[in-house]
C-alpha positions, -999 to +999 in steps of 0.1 A: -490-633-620-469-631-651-459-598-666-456-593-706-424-615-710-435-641-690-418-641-658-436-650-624-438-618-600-462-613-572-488-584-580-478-558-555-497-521-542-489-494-522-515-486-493-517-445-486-484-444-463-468-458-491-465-492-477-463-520-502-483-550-499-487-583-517-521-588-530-535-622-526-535-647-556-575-650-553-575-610-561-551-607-583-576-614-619-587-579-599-561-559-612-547-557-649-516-580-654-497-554-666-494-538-637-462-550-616-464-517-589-489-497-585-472-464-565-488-433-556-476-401-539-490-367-537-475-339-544-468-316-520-469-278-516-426-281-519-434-302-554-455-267-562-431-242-549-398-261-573-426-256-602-430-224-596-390-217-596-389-237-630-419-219-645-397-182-632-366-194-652-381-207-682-402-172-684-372-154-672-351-166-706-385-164-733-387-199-735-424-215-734-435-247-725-431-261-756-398-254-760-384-265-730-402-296-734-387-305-767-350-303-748-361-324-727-377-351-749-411-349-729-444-333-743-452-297-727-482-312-712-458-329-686-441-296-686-472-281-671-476-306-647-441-301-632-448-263-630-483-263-614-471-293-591-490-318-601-465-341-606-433-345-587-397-340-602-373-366-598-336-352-587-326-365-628-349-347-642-344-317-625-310-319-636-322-320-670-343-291-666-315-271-648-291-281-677-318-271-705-322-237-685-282-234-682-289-232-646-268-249-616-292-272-600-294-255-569-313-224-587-345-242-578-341-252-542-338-218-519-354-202-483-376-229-474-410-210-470-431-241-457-407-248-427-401-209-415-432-193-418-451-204-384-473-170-393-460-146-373-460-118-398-480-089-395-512-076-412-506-067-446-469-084-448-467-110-475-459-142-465-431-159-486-452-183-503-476-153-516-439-136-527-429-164-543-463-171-562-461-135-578-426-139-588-436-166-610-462-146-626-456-134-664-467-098-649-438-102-621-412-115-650-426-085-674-424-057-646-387-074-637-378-070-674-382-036-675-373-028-646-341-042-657-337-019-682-337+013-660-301+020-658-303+047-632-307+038-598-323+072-584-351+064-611-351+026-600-355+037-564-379+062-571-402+029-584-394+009-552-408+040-536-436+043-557-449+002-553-446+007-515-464+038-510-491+019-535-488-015-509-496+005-481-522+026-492-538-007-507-531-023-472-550+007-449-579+002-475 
């Protein structure tokens, strides 16, 4: 098989564990000659959980998709796909977001919720992936906001008391 400038390489595909295989010359008119590798891996529910973190900071600062898309050079489309999961983020381009966000790096790796959580919470206890799903919600980020703004902690406590007593009641329902 030749590729576009003209140089010999054997066509070559990945099998579901990622393997990667020669295929045979009598299959190769098969496949489309442009194609050199043909690798794909599924994302995961850790691929979701760093789009949700990236999806919490960019909300968290105003920005939309769109604009952090054009810092990055990429179109928002692919921006949406990072922060639903659907496609993976490479460690560089992570870097890029973090620097885009004015973040350290390490503002989207945290508690890992998929290892920990062997379900041995109680009824009506929210499991850290179902915390972490919320947080990335624009109602979280608005309530955060202004909860933000109340600058006197008996009043900020006295909302803490309020959502709990509101959680349980909702839980013995």
């Amino acid at each position: 098989m030749f590729n576009k400038i003209g140089i010999e390489l054997p066509l070559v595909i990945a099998n579901d564990h990622g393997q990667l295989n020669e295929v045979p010359t009598q299959h190769q008119s098969e496949h489309r000659e442009d194609t050199l590798v043909l690798m794909t891996r599924k994302t995961g529910a850790y691929d979701v959980e760093i789009g949700q973190r990236i999806r919490a900071q960019r909300l968290s600062r105003g920005m939309s998709q769109e604009d952090l898309a054009e810092r990055l050079g990429i179109t928002f489309q692919q921006v949406q796909k990072y922060e639903k999961g659907g496609n993976r983020v490479t460690a560089a381009r992570l870097r890029e977001i973090a620097n885009a966000l004015k973040l350290p790096i390490v503002s989207f790796y945290g508690h890992d919720s998929y290892a920990s959580d062997n379900g041995s919470r109680k009824n009506g206890e929210a499991s850290d992936l179902h915390v972490q799903e919320f947080i990335t919600s624009t109602r979280a980020i608005n309530l955060l906001k202004h909860f933000a703004q109340i600058k006197d902690p008996s009043v900020q406590n006295m909302v803490v008391f309020l959502c709990e007593q509101l959680a349980e009641k909702q839980a013995d329902d």
